[in-house]
C-alpha positions as CSV (number, residue, x, y, z in Angstrom):
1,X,87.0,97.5,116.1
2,X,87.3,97.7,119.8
3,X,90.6,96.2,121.1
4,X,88.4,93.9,123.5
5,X,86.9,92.2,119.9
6,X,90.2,92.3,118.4
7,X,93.0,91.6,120.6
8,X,96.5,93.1,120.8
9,X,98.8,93.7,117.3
10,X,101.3,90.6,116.8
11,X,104.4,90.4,115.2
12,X,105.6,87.2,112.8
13,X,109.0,86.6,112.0
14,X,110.3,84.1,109.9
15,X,112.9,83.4,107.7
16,X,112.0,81.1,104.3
17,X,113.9,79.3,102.3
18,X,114.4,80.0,98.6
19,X,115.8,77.2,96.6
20,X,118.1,79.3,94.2
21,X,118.2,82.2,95.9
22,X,120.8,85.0,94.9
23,X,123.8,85.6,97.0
24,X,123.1,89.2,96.5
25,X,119.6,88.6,98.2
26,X,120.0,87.0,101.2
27,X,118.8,88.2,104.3
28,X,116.2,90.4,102.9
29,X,113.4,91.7,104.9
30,X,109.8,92.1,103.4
31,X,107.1,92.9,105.0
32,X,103.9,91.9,104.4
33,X,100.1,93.6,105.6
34,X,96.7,92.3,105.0
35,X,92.9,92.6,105.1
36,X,92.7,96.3,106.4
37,X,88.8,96.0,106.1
38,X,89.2,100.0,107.0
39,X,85.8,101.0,107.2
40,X,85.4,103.0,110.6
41,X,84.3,99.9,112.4
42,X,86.8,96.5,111.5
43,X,90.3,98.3,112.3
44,X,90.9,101.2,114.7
45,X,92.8,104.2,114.2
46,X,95.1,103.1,116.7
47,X,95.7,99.7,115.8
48,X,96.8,101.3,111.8
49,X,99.1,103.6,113.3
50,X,100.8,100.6,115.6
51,X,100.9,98.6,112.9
52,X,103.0,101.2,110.3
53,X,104.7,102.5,113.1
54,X,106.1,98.9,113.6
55,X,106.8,98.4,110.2
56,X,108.8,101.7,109.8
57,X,111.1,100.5,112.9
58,X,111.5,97.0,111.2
59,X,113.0,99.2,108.1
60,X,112.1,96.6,105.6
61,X,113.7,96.1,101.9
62,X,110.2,95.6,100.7
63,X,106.3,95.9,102.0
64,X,103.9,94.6,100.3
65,X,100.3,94.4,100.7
66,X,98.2,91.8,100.0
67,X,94.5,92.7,99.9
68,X,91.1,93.8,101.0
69,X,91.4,97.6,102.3
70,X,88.0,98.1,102.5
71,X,85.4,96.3,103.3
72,X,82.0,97.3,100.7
73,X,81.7,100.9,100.2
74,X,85.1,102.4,98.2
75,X,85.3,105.6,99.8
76,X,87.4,105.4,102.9
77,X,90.4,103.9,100.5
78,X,91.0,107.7,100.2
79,X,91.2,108.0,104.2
80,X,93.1,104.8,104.6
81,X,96.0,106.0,101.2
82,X,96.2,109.2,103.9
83,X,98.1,106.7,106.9
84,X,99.6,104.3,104.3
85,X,101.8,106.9,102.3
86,X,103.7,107.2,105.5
87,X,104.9,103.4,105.2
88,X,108.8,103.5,104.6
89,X,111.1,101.2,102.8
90,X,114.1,100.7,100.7
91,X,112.2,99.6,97.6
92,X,109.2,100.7,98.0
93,X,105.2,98.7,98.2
94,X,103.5,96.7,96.0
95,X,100.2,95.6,96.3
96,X,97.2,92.9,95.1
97,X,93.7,93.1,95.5
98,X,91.3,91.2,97.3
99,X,87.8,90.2,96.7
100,X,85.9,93.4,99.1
101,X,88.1,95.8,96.8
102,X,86.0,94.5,93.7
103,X,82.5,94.6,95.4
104,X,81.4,97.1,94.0
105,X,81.9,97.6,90.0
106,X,83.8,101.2,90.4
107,X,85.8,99.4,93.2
108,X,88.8,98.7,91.7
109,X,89.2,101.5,89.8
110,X,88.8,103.6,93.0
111,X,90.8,101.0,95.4
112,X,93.3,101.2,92.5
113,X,93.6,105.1,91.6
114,X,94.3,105.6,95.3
115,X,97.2,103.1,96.3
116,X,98.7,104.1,92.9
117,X,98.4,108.0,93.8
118,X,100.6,107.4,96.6
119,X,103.7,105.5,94.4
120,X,102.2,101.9,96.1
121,X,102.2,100.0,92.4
122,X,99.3,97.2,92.2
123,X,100.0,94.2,90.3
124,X,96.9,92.8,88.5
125,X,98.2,89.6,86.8
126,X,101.4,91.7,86.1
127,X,105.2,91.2,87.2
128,X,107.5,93.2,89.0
129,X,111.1,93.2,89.4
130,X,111.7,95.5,92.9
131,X,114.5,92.5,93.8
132,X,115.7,92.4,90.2
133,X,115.6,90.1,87.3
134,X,116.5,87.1,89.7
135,X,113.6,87.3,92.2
136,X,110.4,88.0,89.9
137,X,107.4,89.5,92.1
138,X,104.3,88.0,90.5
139,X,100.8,90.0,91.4
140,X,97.3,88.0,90.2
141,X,94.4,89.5,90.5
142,X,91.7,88.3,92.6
143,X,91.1,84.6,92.9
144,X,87.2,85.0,92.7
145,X,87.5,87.7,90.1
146,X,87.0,86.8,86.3
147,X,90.3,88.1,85.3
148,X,92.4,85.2,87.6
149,X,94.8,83.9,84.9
150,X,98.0,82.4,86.5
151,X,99.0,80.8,83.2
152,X,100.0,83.5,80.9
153,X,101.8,85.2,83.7
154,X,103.6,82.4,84.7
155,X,104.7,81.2,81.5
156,X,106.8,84.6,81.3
157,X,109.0,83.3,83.7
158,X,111.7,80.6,82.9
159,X,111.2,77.6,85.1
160,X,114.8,78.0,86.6
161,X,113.7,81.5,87.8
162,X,112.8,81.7,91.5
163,X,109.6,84.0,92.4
164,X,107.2,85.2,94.6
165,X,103.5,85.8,94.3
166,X,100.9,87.7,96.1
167,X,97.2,86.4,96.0
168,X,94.9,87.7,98.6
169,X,93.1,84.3,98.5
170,X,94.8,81.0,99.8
171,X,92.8,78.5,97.6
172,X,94.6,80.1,94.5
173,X,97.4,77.5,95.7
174,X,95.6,74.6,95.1
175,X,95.7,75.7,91.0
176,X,99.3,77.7,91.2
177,X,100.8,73.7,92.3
178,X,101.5,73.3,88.4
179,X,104.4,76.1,88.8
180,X,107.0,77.3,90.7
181,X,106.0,79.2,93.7
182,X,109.0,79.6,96.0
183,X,106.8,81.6,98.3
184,X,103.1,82.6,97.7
185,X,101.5,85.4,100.2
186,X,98.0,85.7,101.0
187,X,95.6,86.8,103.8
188,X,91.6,87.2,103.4
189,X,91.0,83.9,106.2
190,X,91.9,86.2,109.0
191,X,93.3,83.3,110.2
192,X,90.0,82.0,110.9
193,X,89.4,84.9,113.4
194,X,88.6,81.8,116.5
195,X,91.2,79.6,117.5
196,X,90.3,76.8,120.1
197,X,94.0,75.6,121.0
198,X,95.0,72.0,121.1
199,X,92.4,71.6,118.1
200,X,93.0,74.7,115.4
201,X,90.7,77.4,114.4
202,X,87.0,77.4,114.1
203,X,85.9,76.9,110.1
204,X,88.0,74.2,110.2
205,X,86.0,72.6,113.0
206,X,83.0,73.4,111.3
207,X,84.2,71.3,108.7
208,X,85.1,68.5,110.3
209,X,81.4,68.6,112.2
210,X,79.8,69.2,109.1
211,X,81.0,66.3,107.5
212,X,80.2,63.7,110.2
213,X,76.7,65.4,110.4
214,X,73.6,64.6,108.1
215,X,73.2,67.0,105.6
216,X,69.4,68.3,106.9
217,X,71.2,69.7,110.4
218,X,74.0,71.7,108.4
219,X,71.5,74.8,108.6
220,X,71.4,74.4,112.1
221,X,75.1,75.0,112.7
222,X,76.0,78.9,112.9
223,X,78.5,80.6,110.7
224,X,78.5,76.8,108.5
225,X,77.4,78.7,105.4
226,X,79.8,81.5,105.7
227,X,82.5,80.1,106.5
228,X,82.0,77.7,103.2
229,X,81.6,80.6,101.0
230,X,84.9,82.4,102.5
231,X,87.2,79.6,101.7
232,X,87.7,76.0,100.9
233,X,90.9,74.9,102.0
234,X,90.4,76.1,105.9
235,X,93.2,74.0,106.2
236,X,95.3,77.0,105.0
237,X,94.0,79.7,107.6
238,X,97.2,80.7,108.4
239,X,101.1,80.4,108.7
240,X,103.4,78.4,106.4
241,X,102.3,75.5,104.4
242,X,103.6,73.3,102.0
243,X,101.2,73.2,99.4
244,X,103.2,70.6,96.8
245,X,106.5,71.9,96.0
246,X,105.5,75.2,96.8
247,X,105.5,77.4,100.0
248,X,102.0,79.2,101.0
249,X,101.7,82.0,104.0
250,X,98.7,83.5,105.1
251,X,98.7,86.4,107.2
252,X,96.0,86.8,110.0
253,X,95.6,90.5,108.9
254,X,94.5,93.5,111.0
255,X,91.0,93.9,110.4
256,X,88.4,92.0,112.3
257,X,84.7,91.1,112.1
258,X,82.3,90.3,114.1
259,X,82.0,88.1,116.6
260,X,85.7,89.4,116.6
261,X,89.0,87.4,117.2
262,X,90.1,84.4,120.4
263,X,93.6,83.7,120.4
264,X,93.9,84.9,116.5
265,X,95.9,88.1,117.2
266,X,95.9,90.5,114.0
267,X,99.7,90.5,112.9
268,X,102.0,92.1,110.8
269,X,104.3,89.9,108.9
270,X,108.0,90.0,108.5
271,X,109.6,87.3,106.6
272,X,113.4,87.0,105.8
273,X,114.9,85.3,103.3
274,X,117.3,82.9,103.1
C-alpha cells in the first residue's frame, strides 16, 4: 500500500499495570505486531522492513503477534515467514490467528506450518509459559472461528495467577469479562483505519448515525454494512480500555485497506510492564 494511503509507521509505548506482578518481571518489554494483511498490495516492502527493523532496536523480552498475515489467498505467508524470521528477541515470538488466516479451509494449516517453520510457536486455545509459571501467556483461536473456547483454557489457570492473552478480535472481551485478564492484546479494527479528531474514528460514527436514522436509509450510508460485520464493539478500535476488571489493547496494525488510513498511523506496539 502506497505510503500516501497509509501514512507514516508509529510507535506506541506504554507501560501497564499488572496487579500481582512478579518482582522478577518488572520492566519487561513486549512487543506486539498486528494485521500484516501481506498480500503485495495492503503493506509495502518498505513499511515491513521499518517496522522489524524498529523492533529489533527496541530489543524486546518478548514479540508477539497477534493476527491476520494475509489477507485471502495463503500463499504469500511463505514470503512474509522470509522477513519475519529476522525478528529478534530474548524469548522468542508467539503468535494467534486472525479471521483472514482461516479464509480459506487449508489456511491455517498453511498460515500455521509457516510461522511454526521459523521457531514463531502459535497458540490455538493453548498456554504458554515464555515469562514462567507466574505470567501465563494464553493464545485463543479465532473469535469468529468454531473452535473459540475461553473456558477450558482458562479454567487451567488458578484465579490468583496473573495472565495475558492474545485474541486477534476485540469483541472476544466482551465474553473473557468472567475471568482474569490482566492484559488482553488484539488488532483486526485497524483502529478503524479513519479518524476524524475531536469525535473518534469513523465505524463508530457510523454507529452513532445509524442509530438515530430510520432503518430503510441504513443502505444508503457507505461502508454501514461492513463496518457492522468487522466488529461490534467499535468502541474498542484501538488503545487501552477497561473492559470490566480487565485490561483490552488493540493495535492499529500495519496493513491497510482501501480507502486507506487519516490520522490512524499503522504502529508497532511496545508495552512495558509494571
Amino acid at each position: 500500500m502506497h505510503w500516501i494511503l497509509s501514512g507514516p509507521l508509529s510507535v506506541e509505548r506504554l507501560t501497564i499495570a499488572i496487579a500481582d506482578l512478579p518482582a522478577s518481571l518488572k520492566g519487561t518489554t513486549l512487543v506486539q505486531l498486528t494485521d500484516f494483511h501481506y498480500d503485495g498490495l495492503r503493506l509495502s516492502e518498505e513499511m515491513l522492513s521499518e517496522a522489524i527493523a524498529l523492533v529489533n532496536q527496541i530489543e524486546p523480552d518478548l514479540i508477539v503477534l497477534t493476527g491476520d498475515y494475509i489477507t485471502d489467498d495463503p500463499d504469500p505467508i511463505h514470503q512474509l515467514v522470509r522477513r519475519l524470521k529476522h525478528l529478534q528477541s530474548r524469548l522468542g515470538t508467539y503468535a494467534v490467528l486472525g479471521n483472514h488466516d482461516l479464509y480459506y479451509r487449508r489456511s491455517q494449516a498453511i498460515v500455521t506450518e509457516a510461522l511454526t517453520s521459523i521457531g514463531i510457536k502459535v497458540l490455538w486455545n493453548e498456554i504458554a509459559y515464555p515469562l514462567g509459571a507466574e505470567l501465563p501467556l494464553v493464545g485463543l483461536a479465532d473469535f469468529w472461528s468454531r473452535e473459540f473456547a475461553p473456558r477450558p483454557v482458562m479454567q487451567q489457570l488458578d484465579a490468583k495467577t496473573p495472565r495475558l492473552v492474545l485474541s486477534h478480535n476485540p469483541d472476544s472481551a466482551e465474553d473473557l469479562r468472567q475471568w482474569r485478564v490482566d492484559l488482553q492484546l488484539s488488532g483486526h479494527t485497524h483502529g478503524g483505519q479513519i479518524v476524524i479528531p475531536g469525535f473518534g474514528s469513523a465505524p463508530v460514527l457510523l454507529e452513532e448515525l445509524r442509530d438515530n436514522l430510520p432503518k430503510p436509509l441504513w443502505n444508503w450510508i457507505p461502508f454501514m454494512k461492513e463496518c457492522s460485520r468487522v466488529m461490534k464493539h467499535w468502541k474498542w478500535a484501538q488503545g487501552l480500555h477497561q473492559v470490566g476488571t480487565n485490561q483490552l489493547y488493540i493495535s492499529r496494525g500495519l496493513g491497510t485497506y482501501l480507502p486507506g488510513r487519516l490520522f490512524c498511523p499503522p504502529e508497532v506496539t511496545v508495552i512495558t510492564l509494571v
